[in-house]
C-alpha positions as CSV (number, residue, x, y, z in Angstrom):
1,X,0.0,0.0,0.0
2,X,2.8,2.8,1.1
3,X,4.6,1.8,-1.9
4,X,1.5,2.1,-4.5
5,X,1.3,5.5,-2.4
6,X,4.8,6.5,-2.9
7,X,4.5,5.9,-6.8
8,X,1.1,8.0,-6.7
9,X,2.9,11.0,-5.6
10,X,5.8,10.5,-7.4
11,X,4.0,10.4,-10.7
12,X,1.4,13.3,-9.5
13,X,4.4,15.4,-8.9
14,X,6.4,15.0,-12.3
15,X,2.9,15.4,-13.8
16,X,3.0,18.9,-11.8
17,X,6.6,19.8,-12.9
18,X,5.7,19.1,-16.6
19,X,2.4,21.3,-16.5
20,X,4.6,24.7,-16.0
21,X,3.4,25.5,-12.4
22,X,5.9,27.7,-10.5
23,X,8.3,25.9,-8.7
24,X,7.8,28.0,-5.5
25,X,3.7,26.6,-5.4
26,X,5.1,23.0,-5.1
27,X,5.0,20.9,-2.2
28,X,8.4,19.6,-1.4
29,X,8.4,15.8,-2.5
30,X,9.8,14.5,1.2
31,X,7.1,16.1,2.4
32,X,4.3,14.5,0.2
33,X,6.0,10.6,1.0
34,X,6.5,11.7,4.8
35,X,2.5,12.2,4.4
36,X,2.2,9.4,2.9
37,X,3.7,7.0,4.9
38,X,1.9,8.1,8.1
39,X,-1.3,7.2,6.4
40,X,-0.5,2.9,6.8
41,X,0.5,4.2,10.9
42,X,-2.0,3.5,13.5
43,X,-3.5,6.6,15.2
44,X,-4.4,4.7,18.0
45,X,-2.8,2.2,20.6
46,X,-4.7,-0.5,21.8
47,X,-2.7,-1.2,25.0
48,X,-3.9,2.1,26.3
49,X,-7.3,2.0,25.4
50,X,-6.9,-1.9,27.7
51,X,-5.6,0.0,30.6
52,X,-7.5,3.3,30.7
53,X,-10.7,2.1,29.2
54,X,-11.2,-1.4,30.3
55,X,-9.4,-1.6,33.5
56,X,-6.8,-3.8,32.6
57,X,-2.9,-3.7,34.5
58,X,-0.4,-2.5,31.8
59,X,0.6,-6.4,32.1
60,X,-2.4,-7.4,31.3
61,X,-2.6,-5.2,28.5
62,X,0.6,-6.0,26.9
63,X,-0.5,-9.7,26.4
64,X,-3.9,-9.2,25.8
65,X,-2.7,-6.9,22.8
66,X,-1.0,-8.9,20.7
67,X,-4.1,-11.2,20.5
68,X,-6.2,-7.8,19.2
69,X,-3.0,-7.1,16.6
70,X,-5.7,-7.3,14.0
71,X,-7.8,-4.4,14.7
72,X,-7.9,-0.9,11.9
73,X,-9.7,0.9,14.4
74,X,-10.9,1.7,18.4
75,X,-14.5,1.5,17.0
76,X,-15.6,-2.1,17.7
77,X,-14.0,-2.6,20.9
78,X,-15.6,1.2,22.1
79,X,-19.2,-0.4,20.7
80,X,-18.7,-3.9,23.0
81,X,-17.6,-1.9,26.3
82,X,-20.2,0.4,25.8
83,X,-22.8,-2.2,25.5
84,X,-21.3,-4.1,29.0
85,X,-21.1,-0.9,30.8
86,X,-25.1,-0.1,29.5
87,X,-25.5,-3.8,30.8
88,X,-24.8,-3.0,33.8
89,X,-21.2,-4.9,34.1
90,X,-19.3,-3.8,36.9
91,X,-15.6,-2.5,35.6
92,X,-13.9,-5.2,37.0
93,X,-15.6,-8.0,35.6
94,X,-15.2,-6.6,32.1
95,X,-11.8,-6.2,33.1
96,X,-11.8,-9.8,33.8
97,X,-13.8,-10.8,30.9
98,X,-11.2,-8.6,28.3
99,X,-8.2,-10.4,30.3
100,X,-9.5,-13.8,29.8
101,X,-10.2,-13.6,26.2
102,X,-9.4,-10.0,24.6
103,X,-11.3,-10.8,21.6
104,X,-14.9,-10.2,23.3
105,X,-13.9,-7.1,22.2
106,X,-14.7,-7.5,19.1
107,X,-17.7,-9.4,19.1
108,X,-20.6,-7.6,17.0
109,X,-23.1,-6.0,19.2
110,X,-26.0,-6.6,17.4
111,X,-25.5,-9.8,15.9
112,X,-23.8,-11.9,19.1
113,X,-23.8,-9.9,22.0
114,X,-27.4,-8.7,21.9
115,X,-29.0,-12.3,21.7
116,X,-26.7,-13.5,23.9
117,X,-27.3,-11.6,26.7
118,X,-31.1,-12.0,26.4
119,X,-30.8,-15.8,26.0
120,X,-28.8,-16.0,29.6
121,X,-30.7,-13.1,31.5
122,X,-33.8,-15.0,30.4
123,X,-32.7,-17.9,32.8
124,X,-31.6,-16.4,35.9
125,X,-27.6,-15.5,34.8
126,X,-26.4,-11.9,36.2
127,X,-24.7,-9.7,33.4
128,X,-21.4,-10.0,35.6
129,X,-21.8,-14.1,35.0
130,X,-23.1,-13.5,31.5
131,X,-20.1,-11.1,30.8
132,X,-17.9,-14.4,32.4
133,X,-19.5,-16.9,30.2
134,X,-19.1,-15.0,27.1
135,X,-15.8,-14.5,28.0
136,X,-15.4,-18.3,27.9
137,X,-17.6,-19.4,24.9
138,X,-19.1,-17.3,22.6
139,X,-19.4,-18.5,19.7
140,X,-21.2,-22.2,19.5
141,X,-22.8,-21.3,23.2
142,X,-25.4,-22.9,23.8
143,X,-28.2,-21.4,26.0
144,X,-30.0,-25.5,26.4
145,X,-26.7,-26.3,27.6
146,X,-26.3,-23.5,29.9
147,X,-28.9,-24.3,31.5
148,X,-28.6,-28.2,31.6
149,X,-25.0,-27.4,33.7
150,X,-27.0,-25.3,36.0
151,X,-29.3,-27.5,36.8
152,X,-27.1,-30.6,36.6
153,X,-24.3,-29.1,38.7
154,X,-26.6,-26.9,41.2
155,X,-25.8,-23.6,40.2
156,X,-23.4,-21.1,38.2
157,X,-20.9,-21.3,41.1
158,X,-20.1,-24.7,40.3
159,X,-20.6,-24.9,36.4
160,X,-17.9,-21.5,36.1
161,X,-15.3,-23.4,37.4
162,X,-15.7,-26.7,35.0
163,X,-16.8,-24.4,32.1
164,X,-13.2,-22.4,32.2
165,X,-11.3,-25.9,32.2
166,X,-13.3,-27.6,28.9
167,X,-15.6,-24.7,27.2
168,X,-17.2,-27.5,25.1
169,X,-19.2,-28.2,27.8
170,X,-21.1,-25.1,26.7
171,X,-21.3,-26.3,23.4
172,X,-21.2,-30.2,22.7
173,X,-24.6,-32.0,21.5
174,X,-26.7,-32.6,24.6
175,X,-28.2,-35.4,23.3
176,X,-26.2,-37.1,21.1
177,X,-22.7,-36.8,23.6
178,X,-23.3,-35.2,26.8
179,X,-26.7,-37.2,28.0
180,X,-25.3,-40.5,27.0
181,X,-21.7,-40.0,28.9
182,X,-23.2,-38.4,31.7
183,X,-25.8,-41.9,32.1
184,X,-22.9,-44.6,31.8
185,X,-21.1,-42.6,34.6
186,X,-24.1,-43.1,36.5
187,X,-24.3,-46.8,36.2
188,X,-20.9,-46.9,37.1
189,X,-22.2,-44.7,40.4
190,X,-20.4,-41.5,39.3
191,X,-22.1,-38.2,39.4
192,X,-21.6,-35.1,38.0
193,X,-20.4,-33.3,40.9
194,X,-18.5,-36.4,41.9
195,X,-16.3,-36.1,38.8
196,X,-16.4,-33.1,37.6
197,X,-13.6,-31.2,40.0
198,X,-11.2,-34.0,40.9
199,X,-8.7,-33.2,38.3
200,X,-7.9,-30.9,35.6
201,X,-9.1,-33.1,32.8
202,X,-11.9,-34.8,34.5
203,X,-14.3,-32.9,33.0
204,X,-13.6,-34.2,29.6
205,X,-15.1,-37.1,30.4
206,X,-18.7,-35.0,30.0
207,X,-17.7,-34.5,26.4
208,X,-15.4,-37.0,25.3
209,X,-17.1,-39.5,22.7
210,X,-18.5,-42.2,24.3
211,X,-16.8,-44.8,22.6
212,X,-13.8,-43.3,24.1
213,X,-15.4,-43.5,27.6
214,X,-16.4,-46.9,27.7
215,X,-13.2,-47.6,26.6
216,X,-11.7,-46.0,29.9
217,X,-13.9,-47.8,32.0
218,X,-13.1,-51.0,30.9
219,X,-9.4,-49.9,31.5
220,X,-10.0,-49.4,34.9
221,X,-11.9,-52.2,35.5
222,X,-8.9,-54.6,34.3
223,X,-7.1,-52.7,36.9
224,X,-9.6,-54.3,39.5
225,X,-11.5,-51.3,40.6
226,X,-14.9,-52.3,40.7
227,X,-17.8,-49.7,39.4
228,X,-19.1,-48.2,42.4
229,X,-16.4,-48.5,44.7
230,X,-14.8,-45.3,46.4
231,X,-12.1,-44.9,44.4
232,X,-13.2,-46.1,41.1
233,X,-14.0,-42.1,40.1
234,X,-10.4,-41.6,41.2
235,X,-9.2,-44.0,39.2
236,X,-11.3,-43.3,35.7
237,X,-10.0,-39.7,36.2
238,X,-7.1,-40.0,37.3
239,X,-6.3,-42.9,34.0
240,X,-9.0,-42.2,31.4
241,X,-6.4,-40.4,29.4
242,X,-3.7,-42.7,29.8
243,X,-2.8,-44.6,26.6
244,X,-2.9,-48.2,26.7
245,X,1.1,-48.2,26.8
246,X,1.7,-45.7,29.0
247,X,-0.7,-47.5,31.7
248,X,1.1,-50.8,30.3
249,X,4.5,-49.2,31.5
250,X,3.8,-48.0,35.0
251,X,2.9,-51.5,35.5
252,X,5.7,-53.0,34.7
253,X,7.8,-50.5,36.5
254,X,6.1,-51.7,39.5
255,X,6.5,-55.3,39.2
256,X,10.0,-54.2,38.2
257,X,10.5,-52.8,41.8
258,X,9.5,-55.8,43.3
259,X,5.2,-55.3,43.6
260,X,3.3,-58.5,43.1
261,X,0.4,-58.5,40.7
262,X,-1.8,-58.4,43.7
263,X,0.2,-55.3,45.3
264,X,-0.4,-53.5,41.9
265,X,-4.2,-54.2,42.0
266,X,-4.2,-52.9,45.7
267,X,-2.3,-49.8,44.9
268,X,-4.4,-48.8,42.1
269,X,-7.9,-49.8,44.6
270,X,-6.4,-47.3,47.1
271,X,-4.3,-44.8,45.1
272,X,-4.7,-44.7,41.6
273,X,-3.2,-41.5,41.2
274,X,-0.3,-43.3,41.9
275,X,-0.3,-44.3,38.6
276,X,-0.5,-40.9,37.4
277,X,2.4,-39.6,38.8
278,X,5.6,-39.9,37.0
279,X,8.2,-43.2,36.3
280,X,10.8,-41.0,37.9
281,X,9.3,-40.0,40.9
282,X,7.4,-43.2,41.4
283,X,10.9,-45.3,41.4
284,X,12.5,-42.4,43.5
285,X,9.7,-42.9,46.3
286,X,9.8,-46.3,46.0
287,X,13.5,-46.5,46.0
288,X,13.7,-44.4,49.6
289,X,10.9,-46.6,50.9
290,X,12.6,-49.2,50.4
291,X,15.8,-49.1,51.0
292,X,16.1,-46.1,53.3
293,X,13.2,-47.0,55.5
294,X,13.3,-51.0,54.8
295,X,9.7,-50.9,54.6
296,X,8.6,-54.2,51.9
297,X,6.4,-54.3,48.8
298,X,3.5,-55.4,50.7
299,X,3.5,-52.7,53.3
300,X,3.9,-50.1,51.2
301,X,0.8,-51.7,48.6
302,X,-1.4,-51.5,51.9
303,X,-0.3,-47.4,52.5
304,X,0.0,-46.6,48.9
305,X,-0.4,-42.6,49.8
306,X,3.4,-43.0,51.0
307,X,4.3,-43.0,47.0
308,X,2.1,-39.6,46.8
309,X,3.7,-38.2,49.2
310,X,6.3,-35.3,49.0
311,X,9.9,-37.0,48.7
312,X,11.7,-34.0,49.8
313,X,9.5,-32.0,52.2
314,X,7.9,-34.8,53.6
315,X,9.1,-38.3,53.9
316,X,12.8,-37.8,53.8
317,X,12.6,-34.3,55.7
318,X,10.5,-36.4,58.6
319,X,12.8,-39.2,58.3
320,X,16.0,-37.0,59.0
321,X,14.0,-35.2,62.0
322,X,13.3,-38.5,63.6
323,X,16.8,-40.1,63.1
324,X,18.3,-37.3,65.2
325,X,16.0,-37.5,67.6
326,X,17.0,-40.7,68.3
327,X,20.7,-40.7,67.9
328,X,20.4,-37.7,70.8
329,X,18.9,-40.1,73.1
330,X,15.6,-37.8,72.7
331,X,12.8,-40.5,71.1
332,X,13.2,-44.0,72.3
333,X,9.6,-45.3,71.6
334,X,10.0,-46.9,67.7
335,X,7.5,-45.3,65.5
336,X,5.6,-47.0,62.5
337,X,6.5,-45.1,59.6
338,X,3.3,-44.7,57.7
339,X,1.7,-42.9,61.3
340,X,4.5,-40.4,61.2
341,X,4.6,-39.7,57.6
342,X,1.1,-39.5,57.8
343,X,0.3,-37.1,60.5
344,X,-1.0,-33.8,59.4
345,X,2.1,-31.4,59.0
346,X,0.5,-29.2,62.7
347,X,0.1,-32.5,64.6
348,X,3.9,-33.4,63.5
349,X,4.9,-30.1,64.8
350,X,3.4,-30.3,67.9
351,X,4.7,-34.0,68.6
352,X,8.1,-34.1,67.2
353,X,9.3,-30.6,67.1
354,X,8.3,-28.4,69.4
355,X,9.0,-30.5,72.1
356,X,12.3,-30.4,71.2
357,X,13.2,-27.6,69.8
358,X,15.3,-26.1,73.2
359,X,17.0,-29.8,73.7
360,X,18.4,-29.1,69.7
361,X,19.0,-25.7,68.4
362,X,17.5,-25.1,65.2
363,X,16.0,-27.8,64.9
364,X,12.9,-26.0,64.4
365,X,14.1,-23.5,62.0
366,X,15.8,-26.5,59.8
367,X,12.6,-28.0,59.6
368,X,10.7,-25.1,58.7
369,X,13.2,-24.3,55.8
370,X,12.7,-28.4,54.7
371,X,9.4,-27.8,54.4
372,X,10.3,-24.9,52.0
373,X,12.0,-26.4,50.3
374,X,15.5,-24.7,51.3
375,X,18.7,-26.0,52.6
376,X,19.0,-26.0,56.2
377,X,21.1,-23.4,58.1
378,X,20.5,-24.0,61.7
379,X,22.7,-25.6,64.1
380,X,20.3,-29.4,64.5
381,X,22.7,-31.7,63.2
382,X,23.6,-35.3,64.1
């Protein structure tokens, strides 16, 4: 365009020059380019209009600007906060709303914001929550399914939550995906509720196709989880997007570290996340439990929570504490692992440190800084 401009002028002003007009009447020729080339600038800047308009930090703004790097002009985005604040929308939700997904800004007025924010008032939804949803899904939203969630869940406080983490809950077939999931879930004696909040991806399950469901089910099941048991949500959330190989190979690194088949079908009864968590960190927790603590493969199928726990801040941290208690003479009852590692970190506190925080100084500082995370720099040492 600037350089279509440039040749423009250029010709215009050798056409001028040929036509015998005085020299002194001419526009200088850097002027006319200089023109010009401010006509492809932008006269406006969007991360201002974020900050002072909508609210937004200059942080905010900076990100939220380079997904609006397509916009000519102020004039949609002045419409769609005009609209909110005729709404009714509190500043700070359309602050939040523009920070979550800058390109509400440009939605058309008439032609999506409009409907939508008749559809939602027209079943109970504030315009601060319809602002929010909006913010999440607009296009492909759903009013049926809107509703269905808020019903289904018990209200927009619970819905928001799942909504932000999979949006095609706002949008997926009702009866052809979310109906038919949401009943085999059921007849394995898994709710909604139940479900829906126990892990980033558990929601999925609402929306993933059931095909893919049933598969995961069955997965579990060969685990030995039985449908209706405690932990069987647990487990389908906690593996339902675990490949077959993947799930194949935690396995074996179990049995490779010396659990039976029967230990493996306990651990995943009582902990299934345990199979979640990483090959590395599963062989490291194992590993310390093991030979650090001598605890055997059975013991430790029975209290599987010991592989979930911290390494670092909590098992080998208490560990340490307890061992130099000891070799000062300061704990001669012999604890059971699992009811020390298991205490709640206050009750811990309370048994095994403050009592003994004048016999060793710093021992309570050390331990503090463990639980950090940093190295110790007290004077409790062996």
């Amino acid at each position: 365009m600037t350089r279509y401009l440039r040749t423009r002028v250029l010709s215009l002003f050798l056409s001028y020059r040929s036509s015998h007009v005085p020299a002194s009447n001419l526009v200088p020729l850097h002027c006319l380019l200089s023109t010009t080339a401010s006509f492809s600038t932008k006269s406006f800047s969007v991360k201002k209009f974020l900050v002072a308009d909508c609210g937004l930090t200059p942080e905010q703004a900076l990100k939220a600007s380079k997904r609006l790097s397509y916009l000519t002009s102020l004039s949609s985005p002045q419409a769609t906060l005009a609209f909110f604040s005729g709404r009714g929308v509190p500043r700070d939700d359309i602050a939040a709303a523009v920070a979550a997904d800058p390109r509400i800004l440009s939605a058309s007025v008439g032609r999506v914001l409009t409907p939508r924010f008749t559809e939602l008032a027209e079943i109970g939804l504030s315009p601060s929550q319809i602002v929010t949803i909006l913010s999440i899904r607009r296009t492909g939203l759903v009013r049926g399914n809107v509703q269905f969630w808020l019903h289904t869940l018990g209200g927009y406080h619970k819905l928001l939550p799942l909504a932000k983490l999979n949006r095609e809950l706002l949008s997926a077939s009702l009866d052809k995906v979310i109906k038919p999931n949401l009943n085999t879930l059921q007849e394995c004696g898994v709710s909604a509720c139940e479900i829906g909040g126990i892990s980033l991806y558990s929601s999925r399950l609402f929306t993933v196709k059931h095909k893919f469901l049933l598969g995961a089910i069955a997965q579990v099941e060969e685990l030995g989880v039985e449908r209706g048991s405690g932990m069987f949500r647990r487990a389908l959330a906690a593996l339902a997007f675990m490949s077959k190989d993947i799930l194949a190979g935690k396995i074996q690194l179990l049995r490779n570290l010396g659990f039976s088949q029967d230990d493996i079908v306990m651990i995943a009864k009582k902990a299934p996340l345990v199979l979640a968590k990483s090959d590395k960190k599963i062989q490291q927790a194992v590993d310390f439990l093991m030979k650090d603590i001598c605890l055997q493969a059975p013991y430790i199928a029975q209290r599987p929570v010991l592989i979930m726990y911290s390494l670092e801040k909590r098992l080998m941290l208490r560990h340490s504490l307890l061992k130099l208690l000891r070799q000062k003479g300061l704990l001669n009852v012999k604890w059971d692992f699992y009811t020390t590692a298991s205490l709640s970190e206050k009750k811990f506190v309370e048994k095994f440190v403050d009592p003994y925080k004048n016999s060793v100084p710093g021992l309570a500082d050390d331990y503090a800084s463990g639980c950090l995370g940093k190295a110790p720099d007290g004077d409790a040492s062996p």
